[in-house]
KOLVOBA-617752 format. One record per atom (N, C-alpha, C): atom name; residue in three letters; x, y, z. Coordinates in steps of 0.001 Angstrom, whole numbers, always signed. Layout:
KOLVOBA-617752
('CA', 'ALA', (X, Y, Z))
...
//
This chain:
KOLVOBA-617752
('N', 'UNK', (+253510, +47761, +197702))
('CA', 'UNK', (+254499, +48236, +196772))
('C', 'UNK', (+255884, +48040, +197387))
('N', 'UNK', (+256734, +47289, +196394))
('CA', 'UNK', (+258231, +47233, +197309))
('C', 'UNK', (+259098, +48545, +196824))
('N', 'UNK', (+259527, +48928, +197489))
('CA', 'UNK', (+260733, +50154, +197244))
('C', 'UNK', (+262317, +49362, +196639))
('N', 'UNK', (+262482, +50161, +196054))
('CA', 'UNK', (+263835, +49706, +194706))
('C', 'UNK', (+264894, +50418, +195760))
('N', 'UNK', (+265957, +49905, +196475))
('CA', 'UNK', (+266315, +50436, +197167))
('C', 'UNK', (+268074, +51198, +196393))
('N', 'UNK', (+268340, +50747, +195439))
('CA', 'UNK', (+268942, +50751, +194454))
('C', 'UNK', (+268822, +52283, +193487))
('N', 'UNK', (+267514, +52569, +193254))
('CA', 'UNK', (+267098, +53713, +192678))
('C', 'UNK', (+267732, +54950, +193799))
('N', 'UNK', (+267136, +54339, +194541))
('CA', 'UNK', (+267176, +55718, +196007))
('C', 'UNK', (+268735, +56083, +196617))
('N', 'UNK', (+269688, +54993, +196198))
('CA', 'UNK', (+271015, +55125, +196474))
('C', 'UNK', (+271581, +56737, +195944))
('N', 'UNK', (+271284, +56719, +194860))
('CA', 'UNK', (+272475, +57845, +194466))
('C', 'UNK', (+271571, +59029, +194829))
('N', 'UNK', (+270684, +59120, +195242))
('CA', 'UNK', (+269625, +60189, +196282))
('C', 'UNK', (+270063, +60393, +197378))
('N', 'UNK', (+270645, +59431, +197985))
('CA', 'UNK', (+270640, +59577, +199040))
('C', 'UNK', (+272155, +60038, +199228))
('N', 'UNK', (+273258, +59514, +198622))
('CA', 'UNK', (+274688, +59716, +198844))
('C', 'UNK', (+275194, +61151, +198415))
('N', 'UNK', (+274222, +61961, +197268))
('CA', 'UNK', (+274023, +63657, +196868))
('C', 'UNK', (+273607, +63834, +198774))
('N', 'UNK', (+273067, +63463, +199153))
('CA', 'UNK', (+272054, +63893, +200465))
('C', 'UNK', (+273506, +63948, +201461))
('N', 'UNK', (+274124, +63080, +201691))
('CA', 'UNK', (+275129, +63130, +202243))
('C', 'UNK', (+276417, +63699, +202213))
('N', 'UNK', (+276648, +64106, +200641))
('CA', 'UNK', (+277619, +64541, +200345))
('C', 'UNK', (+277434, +66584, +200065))
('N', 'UNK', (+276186, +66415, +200892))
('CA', 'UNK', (+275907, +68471, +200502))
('C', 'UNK', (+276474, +68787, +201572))
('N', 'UNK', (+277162, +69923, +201226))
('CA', 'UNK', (+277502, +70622, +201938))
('C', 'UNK', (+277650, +72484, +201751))
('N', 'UNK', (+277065, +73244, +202456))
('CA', 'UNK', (+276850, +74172, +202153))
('C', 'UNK', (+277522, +75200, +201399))
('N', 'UNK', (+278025, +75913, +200385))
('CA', 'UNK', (+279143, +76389, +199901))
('C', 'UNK', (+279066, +78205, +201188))
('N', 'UNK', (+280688, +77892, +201018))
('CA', 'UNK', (+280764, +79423, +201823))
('C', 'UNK', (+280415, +80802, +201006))
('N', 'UNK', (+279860, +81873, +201968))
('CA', 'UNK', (+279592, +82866, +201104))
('C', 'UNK', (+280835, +83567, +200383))
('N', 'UNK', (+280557, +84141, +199155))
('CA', 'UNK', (+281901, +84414, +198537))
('C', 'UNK', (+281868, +85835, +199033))
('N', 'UNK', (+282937, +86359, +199331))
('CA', 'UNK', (+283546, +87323, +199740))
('C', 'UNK', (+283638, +88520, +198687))
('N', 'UNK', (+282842, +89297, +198684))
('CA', 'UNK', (+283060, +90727, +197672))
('C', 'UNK', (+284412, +91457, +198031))
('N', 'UNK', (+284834, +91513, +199158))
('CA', 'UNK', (+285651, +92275, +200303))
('C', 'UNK', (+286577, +92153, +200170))
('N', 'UNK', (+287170, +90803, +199540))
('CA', 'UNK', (+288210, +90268, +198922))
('C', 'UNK', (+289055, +90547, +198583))
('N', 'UNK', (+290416, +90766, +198653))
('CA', 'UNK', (+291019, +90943, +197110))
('C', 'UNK', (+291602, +92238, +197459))
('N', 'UNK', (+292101, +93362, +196089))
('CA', 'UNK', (+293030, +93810, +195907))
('C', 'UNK', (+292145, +95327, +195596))
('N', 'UNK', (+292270, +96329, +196249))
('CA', 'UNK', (+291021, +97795, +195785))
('C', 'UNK', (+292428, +98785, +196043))
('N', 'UNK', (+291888, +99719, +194513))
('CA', 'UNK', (+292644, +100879, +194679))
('C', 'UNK', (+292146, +101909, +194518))
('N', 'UNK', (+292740, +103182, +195186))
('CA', 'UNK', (+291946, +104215, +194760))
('C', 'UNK', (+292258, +105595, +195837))
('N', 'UNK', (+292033, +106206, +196489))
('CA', 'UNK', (+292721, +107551, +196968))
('C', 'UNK', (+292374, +107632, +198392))
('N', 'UNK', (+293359, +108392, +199113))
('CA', 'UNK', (+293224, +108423, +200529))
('C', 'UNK', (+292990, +110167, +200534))
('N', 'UNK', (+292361, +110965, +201493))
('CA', 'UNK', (+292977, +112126, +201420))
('C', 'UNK', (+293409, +112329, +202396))
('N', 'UNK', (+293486, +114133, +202822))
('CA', 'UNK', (+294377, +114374, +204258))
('C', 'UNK', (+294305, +115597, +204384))
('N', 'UNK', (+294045, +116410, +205601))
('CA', 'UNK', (+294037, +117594, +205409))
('C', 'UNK', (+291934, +118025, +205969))
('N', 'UNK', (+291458, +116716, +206492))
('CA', 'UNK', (+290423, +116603, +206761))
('C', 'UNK', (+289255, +116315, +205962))
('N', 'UNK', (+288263, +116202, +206307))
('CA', 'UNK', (+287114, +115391, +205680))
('C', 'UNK', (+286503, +116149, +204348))
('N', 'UNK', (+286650, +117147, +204345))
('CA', 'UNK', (+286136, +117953, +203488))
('C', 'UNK', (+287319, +118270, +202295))
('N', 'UNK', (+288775, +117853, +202646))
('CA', 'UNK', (+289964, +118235, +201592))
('C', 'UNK', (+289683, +116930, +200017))
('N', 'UNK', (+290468, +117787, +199437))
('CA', 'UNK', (+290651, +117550, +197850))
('C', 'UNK', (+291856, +116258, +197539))
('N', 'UNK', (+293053, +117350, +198552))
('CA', 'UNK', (+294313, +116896, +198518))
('C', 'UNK', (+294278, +115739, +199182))
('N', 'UNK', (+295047, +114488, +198127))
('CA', 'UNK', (+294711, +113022, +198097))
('C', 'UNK', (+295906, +112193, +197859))
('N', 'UNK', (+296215, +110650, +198149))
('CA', 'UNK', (+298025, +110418, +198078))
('C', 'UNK', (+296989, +108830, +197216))
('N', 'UNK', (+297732, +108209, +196461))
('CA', 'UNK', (+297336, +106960, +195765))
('C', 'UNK', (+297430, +105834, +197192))
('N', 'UNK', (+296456, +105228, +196966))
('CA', 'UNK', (+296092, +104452, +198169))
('C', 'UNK', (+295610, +102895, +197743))
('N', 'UNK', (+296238, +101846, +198254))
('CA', 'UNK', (+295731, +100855, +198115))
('C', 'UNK', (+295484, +99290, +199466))
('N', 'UNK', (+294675, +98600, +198866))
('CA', 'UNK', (+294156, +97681, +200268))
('C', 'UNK', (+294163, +96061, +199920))
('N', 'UNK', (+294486, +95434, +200046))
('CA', 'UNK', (+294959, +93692, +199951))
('C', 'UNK', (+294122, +93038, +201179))
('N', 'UNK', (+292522, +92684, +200979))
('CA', 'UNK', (+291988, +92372, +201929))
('C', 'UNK', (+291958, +90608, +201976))
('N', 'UNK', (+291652, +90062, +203216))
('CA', 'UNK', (+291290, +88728, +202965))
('C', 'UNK', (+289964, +88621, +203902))
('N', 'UNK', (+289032, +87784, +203796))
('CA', 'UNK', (+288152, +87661, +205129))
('C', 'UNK', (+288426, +86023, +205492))
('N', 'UNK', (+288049, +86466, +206788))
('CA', 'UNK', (+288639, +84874, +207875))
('C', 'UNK', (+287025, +84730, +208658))
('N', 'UNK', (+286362, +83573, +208801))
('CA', 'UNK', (+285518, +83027, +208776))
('C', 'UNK', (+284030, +84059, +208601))
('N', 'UNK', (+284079, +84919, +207834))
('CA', 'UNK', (+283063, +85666, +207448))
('C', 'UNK', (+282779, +86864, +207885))
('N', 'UNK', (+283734, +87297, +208933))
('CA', 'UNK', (+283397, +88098, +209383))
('C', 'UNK', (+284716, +89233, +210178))
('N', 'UNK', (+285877, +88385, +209981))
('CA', 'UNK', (+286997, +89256, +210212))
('C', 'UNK', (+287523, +89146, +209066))
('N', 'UNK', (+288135, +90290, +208704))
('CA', 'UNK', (+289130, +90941, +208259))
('C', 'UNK', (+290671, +91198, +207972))
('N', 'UNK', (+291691, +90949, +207092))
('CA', 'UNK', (+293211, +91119, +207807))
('C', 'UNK', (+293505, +91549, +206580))
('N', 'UNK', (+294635, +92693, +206212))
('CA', 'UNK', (+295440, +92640, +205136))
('C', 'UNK', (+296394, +93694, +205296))
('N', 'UNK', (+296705, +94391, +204864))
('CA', 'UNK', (+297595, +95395, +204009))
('C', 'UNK', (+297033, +96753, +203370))
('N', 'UNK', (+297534, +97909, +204012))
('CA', 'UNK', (+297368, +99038, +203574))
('C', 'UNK', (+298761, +99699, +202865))
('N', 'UNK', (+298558, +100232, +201498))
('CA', 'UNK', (+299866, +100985, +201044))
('C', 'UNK', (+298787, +102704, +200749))
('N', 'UNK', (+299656, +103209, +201591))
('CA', 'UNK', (+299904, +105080, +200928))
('C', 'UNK', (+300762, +105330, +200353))
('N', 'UNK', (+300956, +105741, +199375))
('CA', 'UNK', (+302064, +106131, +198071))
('C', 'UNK', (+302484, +107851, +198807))
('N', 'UNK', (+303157, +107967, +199468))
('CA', 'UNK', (+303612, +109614, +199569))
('C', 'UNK', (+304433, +110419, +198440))
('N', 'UNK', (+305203, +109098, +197707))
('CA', 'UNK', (+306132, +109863, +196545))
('C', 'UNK', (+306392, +108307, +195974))
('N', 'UNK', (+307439, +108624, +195017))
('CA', 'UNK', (+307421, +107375, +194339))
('C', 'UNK', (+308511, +106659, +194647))
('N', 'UNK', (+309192, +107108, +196114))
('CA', 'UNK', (+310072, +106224, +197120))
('C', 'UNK', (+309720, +106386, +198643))
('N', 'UNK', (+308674, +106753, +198588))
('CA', 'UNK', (+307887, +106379, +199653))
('C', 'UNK', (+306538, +106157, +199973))
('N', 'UNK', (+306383, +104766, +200619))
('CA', 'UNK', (+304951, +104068, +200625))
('C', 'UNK', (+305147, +103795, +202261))
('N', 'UNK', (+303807, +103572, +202326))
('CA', 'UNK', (+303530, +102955, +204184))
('C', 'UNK', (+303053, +102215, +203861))
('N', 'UNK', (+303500, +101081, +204469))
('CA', 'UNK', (+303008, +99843, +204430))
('C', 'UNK', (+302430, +99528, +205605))
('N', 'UNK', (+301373, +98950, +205767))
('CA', 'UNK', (+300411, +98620, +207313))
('C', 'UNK', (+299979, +97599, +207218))
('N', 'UNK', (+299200, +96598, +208399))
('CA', 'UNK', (+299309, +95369, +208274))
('C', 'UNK', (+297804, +96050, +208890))
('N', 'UNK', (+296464, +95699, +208539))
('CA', 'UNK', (+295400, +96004, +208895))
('C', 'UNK', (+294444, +94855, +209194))
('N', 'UNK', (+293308, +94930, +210559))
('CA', 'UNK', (+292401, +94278, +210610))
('C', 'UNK', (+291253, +94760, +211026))
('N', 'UNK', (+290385, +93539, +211061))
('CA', 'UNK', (+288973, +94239, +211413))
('C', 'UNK', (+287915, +93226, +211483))
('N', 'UNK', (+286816, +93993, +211399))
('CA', 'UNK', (+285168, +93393, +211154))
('C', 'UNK', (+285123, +93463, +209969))
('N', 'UNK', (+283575, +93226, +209486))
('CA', 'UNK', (+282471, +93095, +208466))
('C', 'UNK', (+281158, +93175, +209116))
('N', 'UNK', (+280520, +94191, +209366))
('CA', 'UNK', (+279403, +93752, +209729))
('C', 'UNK', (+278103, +93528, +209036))
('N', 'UNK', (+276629, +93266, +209326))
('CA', 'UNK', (+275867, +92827, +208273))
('C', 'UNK', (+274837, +93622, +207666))
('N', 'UNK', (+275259, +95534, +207556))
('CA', 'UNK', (+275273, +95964, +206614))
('C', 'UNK', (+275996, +96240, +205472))
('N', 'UNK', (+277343, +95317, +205278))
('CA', 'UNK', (+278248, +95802, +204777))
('C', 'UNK', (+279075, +96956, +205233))
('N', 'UNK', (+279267, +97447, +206285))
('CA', 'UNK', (+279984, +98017, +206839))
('C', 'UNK', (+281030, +97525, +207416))
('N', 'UNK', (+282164, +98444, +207310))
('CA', 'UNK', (+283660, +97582, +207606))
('C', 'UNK', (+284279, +98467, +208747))
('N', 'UNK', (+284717, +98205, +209737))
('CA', 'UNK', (+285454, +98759, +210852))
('C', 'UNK', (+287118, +98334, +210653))
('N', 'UNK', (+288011, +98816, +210204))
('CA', 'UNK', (+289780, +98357, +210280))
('C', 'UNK', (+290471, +99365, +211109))
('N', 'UNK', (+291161, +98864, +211816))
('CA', 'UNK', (+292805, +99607, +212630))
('C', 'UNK', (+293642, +98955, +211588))
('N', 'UNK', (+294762, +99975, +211999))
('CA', 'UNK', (+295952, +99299, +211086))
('C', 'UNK', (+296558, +99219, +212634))
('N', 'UNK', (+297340, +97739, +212562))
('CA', 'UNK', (+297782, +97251, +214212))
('C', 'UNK', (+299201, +97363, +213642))
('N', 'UNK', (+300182, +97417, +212588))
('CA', 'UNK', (+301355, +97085, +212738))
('C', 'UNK', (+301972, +97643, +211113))
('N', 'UNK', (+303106, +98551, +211417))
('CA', 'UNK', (+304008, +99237, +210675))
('C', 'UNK', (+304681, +97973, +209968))
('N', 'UNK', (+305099, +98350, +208579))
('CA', 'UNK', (+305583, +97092, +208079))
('C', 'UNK', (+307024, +98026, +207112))
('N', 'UNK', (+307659, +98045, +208026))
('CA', 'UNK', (+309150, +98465, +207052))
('C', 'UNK', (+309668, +98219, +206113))
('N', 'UNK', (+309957, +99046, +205134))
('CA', 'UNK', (+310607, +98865, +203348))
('C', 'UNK', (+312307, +98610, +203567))
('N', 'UNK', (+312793, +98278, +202848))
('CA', 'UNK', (+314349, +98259, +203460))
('C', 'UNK', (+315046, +99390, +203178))
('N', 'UNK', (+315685, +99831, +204070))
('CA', 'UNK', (+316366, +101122, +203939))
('C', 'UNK', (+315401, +102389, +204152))
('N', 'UNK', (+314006, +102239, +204609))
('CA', 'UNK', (+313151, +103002, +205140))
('C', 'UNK', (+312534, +102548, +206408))
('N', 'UNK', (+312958, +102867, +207261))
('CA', 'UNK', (+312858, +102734, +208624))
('C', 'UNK', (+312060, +103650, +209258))
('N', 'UNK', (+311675, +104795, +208898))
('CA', 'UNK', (+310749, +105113, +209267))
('C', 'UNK', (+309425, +105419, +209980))
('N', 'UNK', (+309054, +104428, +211044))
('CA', 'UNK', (+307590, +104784, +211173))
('C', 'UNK', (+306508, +106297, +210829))
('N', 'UNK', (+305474, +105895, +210830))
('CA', 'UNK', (+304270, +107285, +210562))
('C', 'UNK', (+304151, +107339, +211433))
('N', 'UNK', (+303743, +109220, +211245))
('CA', 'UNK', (+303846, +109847, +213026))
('C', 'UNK', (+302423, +109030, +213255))
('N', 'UNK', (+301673, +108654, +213112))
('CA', 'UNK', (+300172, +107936, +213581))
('C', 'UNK', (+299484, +106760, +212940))
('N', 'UNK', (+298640, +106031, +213822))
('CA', 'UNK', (+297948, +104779, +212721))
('C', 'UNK', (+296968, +105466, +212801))
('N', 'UNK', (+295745, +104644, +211629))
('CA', 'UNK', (+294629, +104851, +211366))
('C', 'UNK', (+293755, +103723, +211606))
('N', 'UNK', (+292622, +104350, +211776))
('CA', 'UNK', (+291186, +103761, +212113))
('C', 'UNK', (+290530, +104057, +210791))
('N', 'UNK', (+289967, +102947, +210043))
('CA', 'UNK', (+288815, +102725, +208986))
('C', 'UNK', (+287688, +102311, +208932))
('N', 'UNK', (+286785, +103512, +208885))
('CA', 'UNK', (+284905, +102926, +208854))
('C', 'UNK', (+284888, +103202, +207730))
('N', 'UNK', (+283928, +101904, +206681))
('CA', 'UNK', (+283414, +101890, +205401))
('C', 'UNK', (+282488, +101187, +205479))
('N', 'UNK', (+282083, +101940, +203607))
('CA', 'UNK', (+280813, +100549, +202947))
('C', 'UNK', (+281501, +100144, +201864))
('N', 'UNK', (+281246, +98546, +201360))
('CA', 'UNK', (+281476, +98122, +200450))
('C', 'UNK', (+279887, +97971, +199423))
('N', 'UNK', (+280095, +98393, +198070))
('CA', 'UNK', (+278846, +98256, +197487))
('C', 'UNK', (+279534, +97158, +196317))
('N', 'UNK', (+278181, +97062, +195830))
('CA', 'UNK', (+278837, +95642, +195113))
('C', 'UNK', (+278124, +95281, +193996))
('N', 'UNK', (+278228, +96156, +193332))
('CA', 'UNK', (+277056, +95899, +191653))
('C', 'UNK', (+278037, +95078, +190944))
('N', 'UNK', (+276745, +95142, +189631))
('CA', 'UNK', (+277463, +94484, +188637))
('C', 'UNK', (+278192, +95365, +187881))
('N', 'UNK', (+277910, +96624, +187684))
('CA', 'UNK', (+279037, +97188, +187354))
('C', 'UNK', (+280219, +98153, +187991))
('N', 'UNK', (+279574, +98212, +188888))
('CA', 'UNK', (+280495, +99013, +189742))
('C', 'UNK', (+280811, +98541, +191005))
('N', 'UNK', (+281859, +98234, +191482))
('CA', 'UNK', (+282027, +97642, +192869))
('C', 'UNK', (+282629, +98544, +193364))
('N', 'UNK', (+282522, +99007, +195031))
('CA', 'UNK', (+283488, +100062, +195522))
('C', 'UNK', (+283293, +100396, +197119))
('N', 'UNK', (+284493, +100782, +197716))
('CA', 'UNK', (+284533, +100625, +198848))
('C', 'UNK', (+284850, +102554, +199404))
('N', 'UNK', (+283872, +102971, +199939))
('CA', 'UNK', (+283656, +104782, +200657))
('C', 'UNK', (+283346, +104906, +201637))
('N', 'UNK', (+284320, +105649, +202474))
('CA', 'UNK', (+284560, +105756, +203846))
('C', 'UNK', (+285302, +106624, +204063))
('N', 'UNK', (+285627, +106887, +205173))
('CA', 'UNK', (+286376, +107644, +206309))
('C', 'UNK', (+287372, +107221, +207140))
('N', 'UNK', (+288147, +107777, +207232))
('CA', 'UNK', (+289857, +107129, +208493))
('C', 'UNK', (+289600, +108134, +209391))
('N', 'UNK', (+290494, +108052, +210184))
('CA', 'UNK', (+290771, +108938, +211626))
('C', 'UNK', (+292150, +108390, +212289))
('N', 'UNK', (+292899, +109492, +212347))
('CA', 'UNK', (+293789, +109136, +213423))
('C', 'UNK', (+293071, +108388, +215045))
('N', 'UNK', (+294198, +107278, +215024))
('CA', 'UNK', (+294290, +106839, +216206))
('C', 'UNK', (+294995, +107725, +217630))
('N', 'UNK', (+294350, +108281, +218461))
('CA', 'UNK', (+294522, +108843, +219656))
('C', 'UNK', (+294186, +108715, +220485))
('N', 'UNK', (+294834, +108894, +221645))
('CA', 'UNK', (+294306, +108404, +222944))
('C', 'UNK', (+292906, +109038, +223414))
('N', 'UNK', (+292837, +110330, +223100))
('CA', 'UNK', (+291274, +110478, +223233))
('C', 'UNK', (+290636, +110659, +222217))
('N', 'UNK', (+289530, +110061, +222850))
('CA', 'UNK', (+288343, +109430, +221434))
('C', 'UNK', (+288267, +110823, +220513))
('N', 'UNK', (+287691, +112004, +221317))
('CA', 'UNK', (+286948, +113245, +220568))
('C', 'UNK', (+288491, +114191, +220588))
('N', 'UNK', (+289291, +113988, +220371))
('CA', 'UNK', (+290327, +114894, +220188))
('C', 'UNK', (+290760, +115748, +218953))
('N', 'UNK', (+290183, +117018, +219077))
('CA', 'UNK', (+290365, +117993, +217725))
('C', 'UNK', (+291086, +118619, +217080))
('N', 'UNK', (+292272, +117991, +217640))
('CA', 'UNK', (+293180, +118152, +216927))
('C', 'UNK', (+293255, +116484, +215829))
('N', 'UNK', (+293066, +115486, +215659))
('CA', 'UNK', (+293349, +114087, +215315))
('C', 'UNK', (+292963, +114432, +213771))
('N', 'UNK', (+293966, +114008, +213006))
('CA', 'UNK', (+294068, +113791, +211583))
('C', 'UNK', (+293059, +113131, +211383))
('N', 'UNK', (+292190, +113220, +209996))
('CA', 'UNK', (+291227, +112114, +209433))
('C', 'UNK', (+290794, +112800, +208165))
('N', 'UNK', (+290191, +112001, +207160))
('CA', 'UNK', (+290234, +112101, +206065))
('C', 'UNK', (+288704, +110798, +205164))
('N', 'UNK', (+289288, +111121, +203862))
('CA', 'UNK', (+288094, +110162, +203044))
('C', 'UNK', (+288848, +108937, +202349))
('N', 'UNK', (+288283, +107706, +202324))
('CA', 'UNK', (+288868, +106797, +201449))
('C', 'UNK', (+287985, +106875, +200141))
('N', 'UNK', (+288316, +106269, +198875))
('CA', 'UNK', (+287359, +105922, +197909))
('C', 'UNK', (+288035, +105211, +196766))
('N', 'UNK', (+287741, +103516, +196750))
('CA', 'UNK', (+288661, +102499, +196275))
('C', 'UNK', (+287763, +101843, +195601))
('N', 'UNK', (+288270, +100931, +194623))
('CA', 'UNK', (+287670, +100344, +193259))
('C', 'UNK', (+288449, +98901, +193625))
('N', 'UNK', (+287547, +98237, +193139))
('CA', 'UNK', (+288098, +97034, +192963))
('C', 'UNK', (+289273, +96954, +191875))
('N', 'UNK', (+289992, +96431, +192195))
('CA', 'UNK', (+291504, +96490, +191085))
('C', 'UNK', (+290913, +95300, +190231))
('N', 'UNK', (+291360, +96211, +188545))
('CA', 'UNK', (+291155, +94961, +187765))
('C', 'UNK', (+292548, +94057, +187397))
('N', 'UNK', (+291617, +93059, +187089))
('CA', 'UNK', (+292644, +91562, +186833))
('C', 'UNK', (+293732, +92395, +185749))
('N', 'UNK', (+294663, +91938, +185758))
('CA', 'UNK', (+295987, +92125, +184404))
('C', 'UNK', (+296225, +91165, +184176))
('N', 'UNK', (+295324, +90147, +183534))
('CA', 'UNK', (+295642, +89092, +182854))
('C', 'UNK', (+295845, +89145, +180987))
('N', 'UNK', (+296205, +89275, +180701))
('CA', 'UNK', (+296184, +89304, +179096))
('C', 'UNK', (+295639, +89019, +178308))
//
């Protein structure tokens, strides 16, 4: 039997031209939703939002805003992991100044979460902690996150 070598061409050039697609990122993107303060168990909550990106699957970088009033926000420049329960580890590494608010916060924060990821509900619940020099220190601020994926405002 001779082989059609002609047939097998465009078999073979699909064969060459695969390439694996990257996993899409749930983590993504733009989540809003409430910070609190006043410890783990408080009510009292400030509007909170997160501008994530992921960098080769497994780190983390974006933007934290706390709304304190409606002329004052903290802006933070945040990074981190992903690990492969869906669990997220972030510091916020760097104060990001508004103009004419100079300001720094008396403290940064440390963020452990989960991201869940249905079809109808997507959402990211966790816990912060002040950053301090000692680990178990009882006096250190910390609190609850609980953020929604922001929807599109497209028209």
């Amino acid at each position: 039997m001779k082989l059609n070598w002609t047939s097998l061409l465009p078999f073979a050039l699909m064969l060459c031209s695969f390439r694996p697609l990257p996993a899409q990122h749930f983590l993504e993107g733009h989540w809003e939703g409430s910070i609190t303060f006043g410890g783990i168990y408080s009510e009292q909550s400030y509007p909170f939002e997160l501008f994530l990106t992921v960098k080769g699957g497994v780190k983390v970088e974006g933007r934290s805003f706390v709304y304190l009033g409606p002329d004052n926000v903290i802006e933070m420049k945040v990074r981190g992991y992903i690990y492969n329960d869906r669990s997220v580890a972030l510091v916020e590494s760097e104060f990001m100044p508004r103009e004419g608010k100079e300001n720094e916060p008396p403290f940064f924060r440390k963020y452990q979460f989960v991201y869940s990821r249905g079809f109808w509900d997507t959402g990211i619940d966790g816990y912060w902690q002040q950053i301090t020099p000692e680990v178990m220190d009882d006096n250190r601020e910390m609190g609850r996150i609980k953020l929604n994926k922001a929807k599109s405002k497209k028209a």
